[in-house]
Phi, psi and omega in degrees: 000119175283112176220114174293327166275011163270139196250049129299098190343290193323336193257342164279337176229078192279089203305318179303310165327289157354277182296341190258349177295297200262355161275355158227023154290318210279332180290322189239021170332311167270022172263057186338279203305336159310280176331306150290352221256322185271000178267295186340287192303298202287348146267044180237357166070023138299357199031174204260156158277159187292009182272327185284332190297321186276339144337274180304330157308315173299326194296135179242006189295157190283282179279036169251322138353302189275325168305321180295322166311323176294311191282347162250041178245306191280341166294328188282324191297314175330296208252349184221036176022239161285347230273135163245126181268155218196113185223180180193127177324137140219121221248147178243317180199132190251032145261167196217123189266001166246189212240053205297126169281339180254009196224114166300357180260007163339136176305312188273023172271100186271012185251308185290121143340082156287132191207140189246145170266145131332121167309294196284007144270345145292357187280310207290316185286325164303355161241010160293326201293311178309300199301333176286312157139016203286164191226310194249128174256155139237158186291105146239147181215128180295171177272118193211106162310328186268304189290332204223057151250162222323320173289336158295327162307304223272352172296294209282001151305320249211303174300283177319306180257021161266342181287121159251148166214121189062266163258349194287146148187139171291134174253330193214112200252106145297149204244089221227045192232188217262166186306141169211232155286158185280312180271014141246030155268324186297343177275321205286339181303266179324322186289328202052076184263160159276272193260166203228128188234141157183126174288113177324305189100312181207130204264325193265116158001304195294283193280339194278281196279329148315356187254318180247079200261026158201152184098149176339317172289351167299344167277117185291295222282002175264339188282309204268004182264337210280338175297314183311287194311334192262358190261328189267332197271005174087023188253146223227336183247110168233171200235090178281143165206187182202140175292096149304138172121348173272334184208161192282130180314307192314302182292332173270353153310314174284326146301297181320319132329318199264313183291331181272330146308336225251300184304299193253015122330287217275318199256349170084358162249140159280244157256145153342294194215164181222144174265227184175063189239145173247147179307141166231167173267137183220130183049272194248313188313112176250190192254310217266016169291311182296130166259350170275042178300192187192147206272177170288311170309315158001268186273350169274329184316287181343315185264337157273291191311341176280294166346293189311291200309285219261050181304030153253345213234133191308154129271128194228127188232164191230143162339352187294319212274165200266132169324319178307317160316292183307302193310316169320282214293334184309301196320339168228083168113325163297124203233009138224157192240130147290121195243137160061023190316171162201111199274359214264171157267138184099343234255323186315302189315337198239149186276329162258120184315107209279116197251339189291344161262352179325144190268309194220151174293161187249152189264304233242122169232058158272144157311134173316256195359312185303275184349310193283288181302335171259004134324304198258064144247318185275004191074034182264180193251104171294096170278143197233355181306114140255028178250029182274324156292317168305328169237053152077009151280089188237174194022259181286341170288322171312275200322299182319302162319315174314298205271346176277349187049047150276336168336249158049257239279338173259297202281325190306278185299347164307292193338294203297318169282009172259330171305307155321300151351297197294302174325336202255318206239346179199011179279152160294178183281316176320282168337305192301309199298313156336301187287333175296296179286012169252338156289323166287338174298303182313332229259305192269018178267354181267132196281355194257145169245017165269323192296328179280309190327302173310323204246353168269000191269345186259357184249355155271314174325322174286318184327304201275358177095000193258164180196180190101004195302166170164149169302000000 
């Protein structure tokens, strides 16, 4: 039984549903005026339900493709203007007690260097991460109740958002660990984290616990659960994703769909963010054991149709992708990037990128700097903002601003000045010179005009050494 508003895994993610979702994309793929008519609702910025969406997946026609792409180019300019927001992975312990078959942190991969950080190796890397110009984080950490529990996360939180070094400080720790309780999301709450991230991996059942066939993760339905809960625990932002490439793409677009009707059936906000990371190869781990890889070509449609559905809620792509990649998908629907990652744990602290802990190969290894400039060469705004968390636009408040396009108004001058920062305090001279005339070109693009005023009196002011300005 399909119901978005039961909060029984099985029943908000429905496999019949699923199938019967892509047995009637697959009927009406060539039915051009249906087609048009679901490309037609999603520029009216309604989004698609996952059957109309999946439609448009199926649809193999040339120029109707190409219109989807033109309308998820102009839905990301709409609602997220230039801005690209720019974080980075920080791994705290890569030990883990389950038995993930796609993950090199496996109990039973006994050749990979397990390591926990120390708070003061947690120091070090938040002011390696700080010296570089990083603001955002996310957090991982593997599932292990003796190494890694929940008081050791809100430590190592706690730790993070105590460092200032120099000009440096993390404004904002996203959250990237295993499903857990509504009263320890509610401590992760109380801790002041931002967003709650955790990847399905896979929507169908089937293949999901054959994927995970020993360890706490091995319960589809606590796993597939875990929003409703952290959503009860009072955390207002979470973060959907899928491994692609673990399961046929089609059937995980449409659960991955489905999961996001259920959150704003049920809690009236959908996710924050949705992620898009594809299997890479890491350690013990090959790729090419999994047969549901997925072309680039794919994988950006995949990622304009996500756009088309969910036109409010962020897209986050990640260092698995190849600088070539990432530049397409920004371009249709992504509206944040990780720079300069380092999946290993520790990894930050050395000066040569470190592989024996590593989660995954990192494709795109440019330096933040690299990252900032070639961002603002194609003309995006590289944002460093964190302040829609810090001032409680958050979940539903978030979303309203958004669709109202008073955002606007907010994140373009956040953008700019934390990008002046950046500029000030850790850009090359090549960068810096880039970046100076992409503010001021940008500076007259904010529509209010106490608001340009207000943000041109604060980016002399950052000039001048002072900092922390927000909207």
């Amino acid at each position: 039984m399909y119901d978005p508003k039961s909060l029984q895994a099985e029943e908000f993610i429905s496999h019949d549903e699923i199938l019967a979702t892509l047995d009637y994309a697959e009927a009406h793929k060539t039915d051009l005026p249906l087609v048009d008519s679901i490309i037609e609702k999603a520029g009216q910025c309604k989004g698609l339900t996952h059957r109309e969406a999946s439609v448009l997946l199926a649809c193999e026609d040339g120029e109707r493709i190409q219109r989807i792409y033109a309308l998820a180019e102009a839905l990301k300019k709409k609602f997220y203007g230039n801005r690209i927001v720019i974080f980075a992975p920080l791994y705290l312990s890569n030990y883990c007690v389950n038995g993930c078959t796609y993950c090199p942190y496996h109990q039973k991969n006994k050749h990979i260097a397990r390591k926990k950080l120390t708070q003061e190796e947690v120091a070090r890397e938040v002011i390696a991460l700080q010296d570089m110009g990083h603001k955002r984080l996310a957090i991982e950490a593997g599932e292990d109740p003796v190494n890694n529990p929940l008081d050791y996360i809100l430590e190592c939180i706690d730790t993070i958002y105590s460092i200032k070094h120099k000009n440096g400080a993390i404004r904002r720790v996203n959250v990237n660990i295993a499903a857990t309780t509504v009263e320890n999301y509610r401590r992760l709450k109380e801790a002041g984290i931002g967003t709650y991230i955790l990847f399905q991996e896979t929507y169908h059942k089937a293949s999901y616990e054959s994927l995970h066939p020993t360890g706490p993760k091995h319960d589809y339905r606590y796993h597939t659960e875990a929003m409703d809960r952290a959503m009860q625990g009072g955390i207002d932002d979470v973060g959907l994703g899928v491994l692609f490439g673990l399961e046929l793409y089609k059937y995980e677009f449409a659960g991955l769909l489905m999961h996001a009707e259920h959150l704003e059936a049920v809690h009236g906000v959908g996710p924050h963010t949705i992620s898009v990371p594809r299997i890479k190869h890491a350690d013990d781990i090959d790729p090419g054991a999994f047969d549901n890889s997925i072309s680039d070509e794919t994988f950006a449609k995949l990622c304009a149709l996500i756009r088309l559905a969910v036109p409010y809620t962020g897209m986050i792509i990640s260092t698995r992708e190849s600088q070539q990649v990432r530049e397409k998908v920004i371009r249709l629907g992504v509206s944040q990037v990780s720079g300069a990652s380092r999946t290993s744990v520790g990894g930050y602290q050395q000066e040569e990128r470190p592989t024996d802990t590593e989660q995954f190969d990192v494709s795109d290894q440019r330096t933040l700097d690299e990252v900032v400039r070639w961002l603002m060469e194609m003309g995006y705004i590289p944002s460093f903002c964190t302040a829609c968390y810090r001032e409680g636009r958050t979940g539903d408040r978030f979303m309203s601003l958004c669709k109202s396009g008073q955002i606007q108004n907010c994140c373009h001058p956040n953008a700019l000045m934390t990008l002046k920062e950046y500029l000030m305090d850790y850009a090359s001279e090549p960068t810096r010179a880039i970046g100076e005339a992409l503010i001021q070109a940008e500076l007259q693009n904010i529509p209010r005009d106490n608001v340009r005023e207000i943000c041109a009196d604060h980016l002399e002011k950052i000039a001048h050494g002072i900092r922390d300005f927000r909207f």
